[in-house]
Legacy VTK file of the C-alpha trace (Angstrom):
# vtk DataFile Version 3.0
C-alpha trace
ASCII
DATASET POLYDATA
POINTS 387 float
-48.397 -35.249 5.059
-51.335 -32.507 5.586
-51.888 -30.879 8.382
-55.270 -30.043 10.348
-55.442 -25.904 11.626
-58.056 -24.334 12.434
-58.988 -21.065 11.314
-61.970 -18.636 12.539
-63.676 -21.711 13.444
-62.967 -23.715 10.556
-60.916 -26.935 10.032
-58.471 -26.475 7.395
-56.482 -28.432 5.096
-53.177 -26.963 4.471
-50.410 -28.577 2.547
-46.299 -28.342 3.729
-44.426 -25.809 2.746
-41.682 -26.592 0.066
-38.434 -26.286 1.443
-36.399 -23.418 0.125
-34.967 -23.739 -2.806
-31.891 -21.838 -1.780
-31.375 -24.500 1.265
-31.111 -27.721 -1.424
-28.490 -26.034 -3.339
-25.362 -27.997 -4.003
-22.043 -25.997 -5.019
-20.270 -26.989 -7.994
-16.773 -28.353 -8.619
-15.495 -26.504 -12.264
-12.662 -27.935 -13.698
-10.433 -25.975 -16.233
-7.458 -27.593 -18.196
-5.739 -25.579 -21.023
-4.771 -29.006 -22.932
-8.414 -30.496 -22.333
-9.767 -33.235 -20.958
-12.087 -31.425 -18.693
-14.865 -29.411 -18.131
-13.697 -25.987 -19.425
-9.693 -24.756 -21.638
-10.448 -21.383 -20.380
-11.547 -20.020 -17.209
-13.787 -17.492 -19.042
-16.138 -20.363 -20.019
-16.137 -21.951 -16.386
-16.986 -18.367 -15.107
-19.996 -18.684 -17.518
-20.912 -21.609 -16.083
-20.678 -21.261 -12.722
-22.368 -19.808 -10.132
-21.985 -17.539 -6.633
-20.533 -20.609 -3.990
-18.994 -22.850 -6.752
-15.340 -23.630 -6.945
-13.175 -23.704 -10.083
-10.146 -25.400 -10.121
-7.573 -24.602 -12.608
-4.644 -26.517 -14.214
-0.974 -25.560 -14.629
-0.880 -23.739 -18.017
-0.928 -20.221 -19.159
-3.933 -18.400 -19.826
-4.040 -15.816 -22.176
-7.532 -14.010 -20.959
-8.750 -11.218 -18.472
-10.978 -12.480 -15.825
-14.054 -10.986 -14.981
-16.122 -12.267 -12.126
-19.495 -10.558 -13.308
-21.274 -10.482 -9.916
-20.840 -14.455 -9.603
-18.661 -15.143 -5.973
-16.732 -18.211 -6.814
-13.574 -19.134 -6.277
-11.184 -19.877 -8.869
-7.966 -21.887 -7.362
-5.278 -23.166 -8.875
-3.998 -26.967 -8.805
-0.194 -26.092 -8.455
0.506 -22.752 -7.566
1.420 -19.293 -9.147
5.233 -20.649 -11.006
3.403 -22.800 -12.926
-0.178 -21.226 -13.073
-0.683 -18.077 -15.086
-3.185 -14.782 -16.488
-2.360 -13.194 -19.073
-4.483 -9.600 -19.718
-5.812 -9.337 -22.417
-3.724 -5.902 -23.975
-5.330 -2.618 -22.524
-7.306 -3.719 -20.175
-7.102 -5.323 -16.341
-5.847 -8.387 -15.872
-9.081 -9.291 -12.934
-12.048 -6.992 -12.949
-14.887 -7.235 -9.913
-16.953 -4.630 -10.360
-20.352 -6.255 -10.155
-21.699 -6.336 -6.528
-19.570 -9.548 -5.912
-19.600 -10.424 -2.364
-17.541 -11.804 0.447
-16.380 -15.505 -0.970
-14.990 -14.075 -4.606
-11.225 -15.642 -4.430
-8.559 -15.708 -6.441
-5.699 -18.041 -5.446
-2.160 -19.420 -6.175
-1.787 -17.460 -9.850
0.591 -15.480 -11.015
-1.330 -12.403 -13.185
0.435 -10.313 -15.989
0.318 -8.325 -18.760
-2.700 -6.229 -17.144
-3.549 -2.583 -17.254
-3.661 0.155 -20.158
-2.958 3.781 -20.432
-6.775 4.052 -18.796
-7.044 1.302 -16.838
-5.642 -0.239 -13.789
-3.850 -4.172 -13.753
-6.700 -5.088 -11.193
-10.069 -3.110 -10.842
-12.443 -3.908 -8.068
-15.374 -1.618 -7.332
-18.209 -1.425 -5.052
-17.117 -5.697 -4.819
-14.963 -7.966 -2.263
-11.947 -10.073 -3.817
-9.639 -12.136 -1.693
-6.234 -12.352 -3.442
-4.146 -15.622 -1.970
-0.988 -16.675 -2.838
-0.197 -14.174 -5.871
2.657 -13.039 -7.955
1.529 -9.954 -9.594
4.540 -9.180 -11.896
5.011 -7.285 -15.310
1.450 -5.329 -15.045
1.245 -1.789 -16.780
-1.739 0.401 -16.179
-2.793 3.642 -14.170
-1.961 1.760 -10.429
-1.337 -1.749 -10.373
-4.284 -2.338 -8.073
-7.284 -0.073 -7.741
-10.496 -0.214 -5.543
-13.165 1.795 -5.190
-15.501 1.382 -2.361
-14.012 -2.235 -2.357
-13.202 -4.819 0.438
-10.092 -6.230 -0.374
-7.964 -8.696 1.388
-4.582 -9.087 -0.077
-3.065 -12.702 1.793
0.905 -14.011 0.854
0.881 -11.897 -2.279
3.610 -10.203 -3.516
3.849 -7.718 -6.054
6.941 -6.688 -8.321
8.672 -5.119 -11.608
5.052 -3.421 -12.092
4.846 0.008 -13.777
1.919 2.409 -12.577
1.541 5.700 -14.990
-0.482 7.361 -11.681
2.918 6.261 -9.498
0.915 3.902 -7.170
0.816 0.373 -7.193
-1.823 -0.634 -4.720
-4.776 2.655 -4.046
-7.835 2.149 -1.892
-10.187 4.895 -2.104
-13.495 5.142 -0.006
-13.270 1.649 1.469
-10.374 -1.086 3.053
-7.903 -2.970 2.200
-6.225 -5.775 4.024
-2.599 -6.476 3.484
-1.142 -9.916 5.655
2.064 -11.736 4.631
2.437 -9.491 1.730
5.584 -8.098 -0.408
4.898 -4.556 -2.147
8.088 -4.017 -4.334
7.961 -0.360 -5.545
10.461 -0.508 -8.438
10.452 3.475 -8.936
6.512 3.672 -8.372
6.203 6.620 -6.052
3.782 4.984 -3.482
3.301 1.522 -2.540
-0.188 1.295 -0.615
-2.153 4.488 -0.518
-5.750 4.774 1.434
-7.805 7.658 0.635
-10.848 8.114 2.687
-11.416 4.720 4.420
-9.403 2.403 6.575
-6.511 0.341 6.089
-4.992 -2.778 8.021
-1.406 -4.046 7.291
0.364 -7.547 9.358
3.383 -9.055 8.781
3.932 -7.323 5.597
7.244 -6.093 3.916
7.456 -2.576 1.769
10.453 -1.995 -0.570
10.554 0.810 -1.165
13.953 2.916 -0.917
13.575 6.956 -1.507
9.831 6.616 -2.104
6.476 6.245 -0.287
6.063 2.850 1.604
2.655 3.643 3.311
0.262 6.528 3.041
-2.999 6.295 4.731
-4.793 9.794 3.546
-7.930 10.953 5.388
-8.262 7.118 6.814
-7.801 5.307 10.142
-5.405 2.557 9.954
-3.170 0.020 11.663
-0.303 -1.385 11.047
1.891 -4.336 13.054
4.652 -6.330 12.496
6.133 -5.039 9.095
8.591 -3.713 8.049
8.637 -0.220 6.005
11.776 0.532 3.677
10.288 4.188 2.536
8.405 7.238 4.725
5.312 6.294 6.296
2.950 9.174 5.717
-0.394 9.535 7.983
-2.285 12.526 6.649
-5.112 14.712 7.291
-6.568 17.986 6.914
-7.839 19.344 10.255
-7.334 17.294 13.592
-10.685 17.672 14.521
-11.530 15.061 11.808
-10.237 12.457 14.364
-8.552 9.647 12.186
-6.627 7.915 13.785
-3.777 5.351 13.153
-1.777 2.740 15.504
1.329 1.951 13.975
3.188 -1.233 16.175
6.089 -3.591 16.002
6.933 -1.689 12.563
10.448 -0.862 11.444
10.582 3.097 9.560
13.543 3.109 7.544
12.881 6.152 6.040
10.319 7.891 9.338
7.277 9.272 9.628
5.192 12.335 8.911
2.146 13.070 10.450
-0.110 15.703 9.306
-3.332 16.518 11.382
-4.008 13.077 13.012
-3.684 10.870 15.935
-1.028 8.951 15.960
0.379 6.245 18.174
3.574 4.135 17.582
4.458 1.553 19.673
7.549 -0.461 19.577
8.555 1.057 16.701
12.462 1.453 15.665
13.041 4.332 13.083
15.757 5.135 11.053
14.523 8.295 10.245
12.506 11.720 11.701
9.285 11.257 13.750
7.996 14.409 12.153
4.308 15.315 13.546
2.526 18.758 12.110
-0.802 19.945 13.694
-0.871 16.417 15.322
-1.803 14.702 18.614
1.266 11.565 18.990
2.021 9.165 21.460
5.887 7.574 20.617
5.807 4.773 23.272
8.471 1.953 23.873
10.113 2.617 20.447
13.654 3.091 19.445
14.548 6.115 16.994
18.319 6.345 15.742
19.860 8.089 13.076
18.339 10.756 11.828
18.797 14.842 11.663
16.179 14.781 14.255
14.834 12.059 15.980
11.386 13.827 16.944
10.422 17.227 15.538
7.390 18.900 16.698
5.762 21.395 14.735
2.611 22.947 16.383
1.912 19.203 17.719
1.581 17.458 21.126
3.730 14.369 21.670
4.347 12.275 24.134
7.924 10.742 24.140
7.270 7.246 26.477
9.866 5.099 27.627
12.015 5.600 24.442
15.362 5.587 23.623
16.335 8.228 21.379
20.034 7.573 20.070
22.789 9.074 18.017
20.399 11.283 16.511
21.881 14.776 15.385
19.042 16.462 17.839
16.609 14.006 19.470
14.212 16.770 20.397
13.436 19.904 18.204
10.618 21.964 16.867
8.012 23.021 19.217
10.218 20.842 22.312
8.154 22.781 24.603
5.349 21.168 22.983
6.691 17.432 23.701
6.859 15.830 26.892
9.087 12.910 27.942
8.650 10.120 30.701
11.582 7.690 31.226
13.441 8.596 28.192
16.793 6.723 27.323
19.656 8.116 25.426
21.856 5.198 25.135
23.140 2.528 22.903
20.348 0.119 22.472
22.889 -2.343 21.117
21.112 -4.191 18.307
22.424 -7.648 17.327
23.138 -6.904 13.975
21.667 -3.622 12.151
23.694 -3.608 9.088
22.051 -7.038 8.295
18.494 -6.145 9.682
18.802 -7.870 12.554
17.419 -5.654 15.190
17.232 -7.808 17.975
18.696 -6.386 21.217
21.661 -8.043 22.396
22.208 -9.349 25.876
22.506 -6.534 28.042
20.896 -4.144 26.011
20.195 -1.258 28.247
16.588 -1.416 25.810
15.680 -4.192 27.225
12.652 -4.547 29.729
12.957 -0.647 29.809
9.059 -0.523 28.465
6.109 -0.362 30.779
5.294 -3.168 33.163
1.052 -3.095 32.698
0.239 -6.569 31.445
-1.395 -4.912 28.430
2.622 -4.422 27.088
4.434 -7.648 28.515
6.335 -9.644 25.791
5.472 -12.458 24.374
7.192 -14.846 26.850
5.565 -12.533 29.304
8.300 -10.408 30.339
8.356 -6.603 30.862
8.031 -4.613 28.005
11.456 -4.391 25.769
11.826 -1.328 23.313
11.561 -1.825 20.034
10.082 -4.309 17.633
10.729 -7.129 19.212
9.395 -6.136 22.469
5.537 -6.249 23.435
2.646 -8.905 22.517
2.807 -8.202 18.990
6.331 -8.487 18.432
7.723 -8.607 15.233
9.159 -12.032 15.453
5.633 -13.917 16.741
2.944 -12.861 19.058
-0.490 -13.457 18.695
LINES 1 388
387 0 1 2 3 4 5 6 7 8 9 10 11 12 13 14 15 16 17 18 19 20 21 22 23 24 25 26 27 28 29 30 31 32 33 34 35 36 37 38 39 40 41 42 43 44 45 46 47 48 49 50 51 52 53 54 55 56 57 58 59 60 61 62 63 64 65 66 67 68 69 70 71 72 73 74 75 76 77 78 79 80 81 82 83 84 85 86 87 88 89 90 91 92 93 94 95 96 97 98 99 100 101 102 103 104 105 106 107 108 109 110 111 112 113 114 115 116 117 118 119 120 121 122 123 124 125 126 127 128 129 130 131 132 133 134 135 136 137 138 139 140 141 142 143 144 145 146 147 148 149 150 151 152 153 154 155 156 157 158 159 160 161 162 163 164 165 166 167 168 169 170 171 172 173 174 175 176 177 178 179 180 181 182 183 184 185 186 187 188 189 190 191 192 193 194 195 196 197 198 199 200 201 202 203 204 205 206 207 208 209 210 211 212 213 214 215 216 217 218 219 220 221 222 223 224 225 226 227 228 229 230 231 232 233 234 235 236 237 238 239 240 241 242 243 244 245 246 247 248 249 250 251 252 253 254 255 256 257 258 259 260 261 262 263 264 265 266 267 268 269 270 271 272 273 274 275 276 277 278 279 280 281 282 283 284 285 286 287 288 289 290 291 292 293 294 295 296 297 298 299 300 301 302 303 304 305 306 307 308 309 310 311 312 313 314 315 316 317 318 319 320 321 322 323 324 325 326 327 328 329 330 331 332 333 334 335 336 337 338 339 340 341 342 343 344 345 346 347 348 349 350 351 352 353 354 355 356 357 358 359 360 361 362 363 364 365 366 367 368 369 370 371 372 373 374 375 376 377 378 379 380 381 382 383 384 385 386
């Protein structure tokens, strides 16, 4: 069909625009199958093949090759899951590299990867790129960190990572951008630090950290949150000045091993500890959380806290440091009578004195709508549920 326009007093024939090619496109469905039979044995030659939206789908087998996206956002899944899906690095280097500009839509999902990393090189690299892990076992990786992004966005979804060595002592490090951790295990096996976030932001949900006598959580220089997990190791939020203003919301989280807080704003919020809330050069708010245990349950050190509707019990001091510098509103010192602690059961038992003792705003009711109860099963993100 032509079309009639006129132009400066002219009739003029004009012919349709082509549609854009980019509209027409159709995404691609790779197949890979180690024993044949398909498109592709390796998932190096479907990458090859394939382009940014397509989808490869891989069979159970073991596949000895390190995969590299090269700026192509596809998504390689597999068939069957990570116990019977597997990468193998190839020796020396990483296991997954995304370091070409790939965008949002560059998955990885149901593998287990192995074998990655090198006395230079991290098990997984990602720089300046977005990867989506989903339902990974990253086990047996050697290398500098087990994960590593620079400048990355990384979203890290019912993966779990364990037995992985890290010569630099961490096993997952974001520096200068974020990383997302949801429904995730980070087992540190003697690895000094298990997520570290240098200079950008940080979000972890539903998550568990084990790691006894080390680092669980550091967030360095970065604003972060973190809800409904569970934290066997310190929890470190660090700064430099105060005046740099990161800040950090820590909720529903169990410490087993405390908190330090260097030069930031801090706010925990139905949190139970284990161990010291200790806050240097800081501005805290310790609201509707339980703290039990430890030498000292909050320690001030040229810091402003504010103790809210807490319990603070069987602690050898619950206030020291700077105490002038700390002020309290409806502070318990009682039993709060958890069902089981010994077996991590920290729900509070019927007539726990913990119970409803939170704020009434709306903004803090339970999940079944009732006033606030301390600790982590108290408030709308409780550990249990919510959302």
């Amino acid at each position: 069909m032509w079309f009639l326009l006129f132009a400066c007093g002219q009739l003029l024939d004009v012919a349709p625009t082509a549609p854009d090619a980019r509209s027409a496109r159709t995404f691609r469905t790779w197949e890979v199958d180690c024993g044949g039979g398909v498109h592709f044995t390796t998932i190096h030659d479907a990458l090859e093949a394939a382009r940014s939206g397509d989808v490869i789908r891989v069979a159970p087998c073991t596949y000895q090759e390190s995969i590299k996206f090269k700026g192509k956002a596809v998504t390689i899944e597999s068939t069957n899951g990570p116990a019977v899906t597997t990468i193998v690095g190839a020796p020396g280097e990483p296991a997954v590299k995304v370091n070409d500009g790939e965008g949002a839509g560059t998955v990885l999902a149901g593998f287990t990867i192995t074998g990655g990393g090198g006395p230079a090189e991290p098990a997984i690299e990602v720089q300046f790129s977005s990867l989506h892990l989903r339902d990974v076992l990253i086990v047996g990786n050697v290398g500098t960190t087990v994960l590593y992004s620079n400048a990355g966005h990384v979203l890290l979804e019912g993966v779990t990572f364990r037995d992985n060595l890290a010569s630099e002592g961490l096993i997952i490090q974001e520096r200068r951008g974020m990383t997302v951790l949801k429904d995730s295990v980070v087992q540190c096996d003697g690895v000094g630090v298990g997520y570290v976030v240098e200079h950008g932001a940080g979000f972890i949900d539903g998550s568990t950290f084990d790691c006894p006598g080390a680092i669980g959580v550091d967030l360095y220089h970065s604003d972060g949150r973190i809800q409904r997990t569970v934290i066997d190791g310190q929890l470190r939020v660090e700064n430099e000045v105060l005046e740099l203003l990161e800040r950090a919301v820590i909720e529903d989280v169990v410490l087993h091993d405390g908190v330090v807080i260097d030069s930031a704003d801090v706010t925990l919020r139905n949190v139970v500890s284990f161990g010291e809330i200790t806050a240097r050069d800081a501005k805290v708010v310790l609201q509707s959380s339980i703290v039990t245990g430890a030498i000292c349950g909050v320690n001030s050190i040229g810091s402003s806290i504010a103790v809210r509707s807490s319990d603070l019990w069987h602690n050898d001091v619950n206030l020291c440091g700077d105490v002038d510098r700390v002020t309290s509103d409806g502070v318990l010192a009682v039993d709060p009578r958890f069902v089981n602690p010994a077996a991590g059961d920290l729900h509070l038992a019927v007539g726990s004195p913990c119970i409803d003792a939170g704020p009434a705003d709306e903004d803090f009711r339970d999940p079944d709508g009732s006033v606030n109860d301390l600790g982590v099963y108290g408030g709308p993100l409780s550990i249990g549920g919510g959302w």
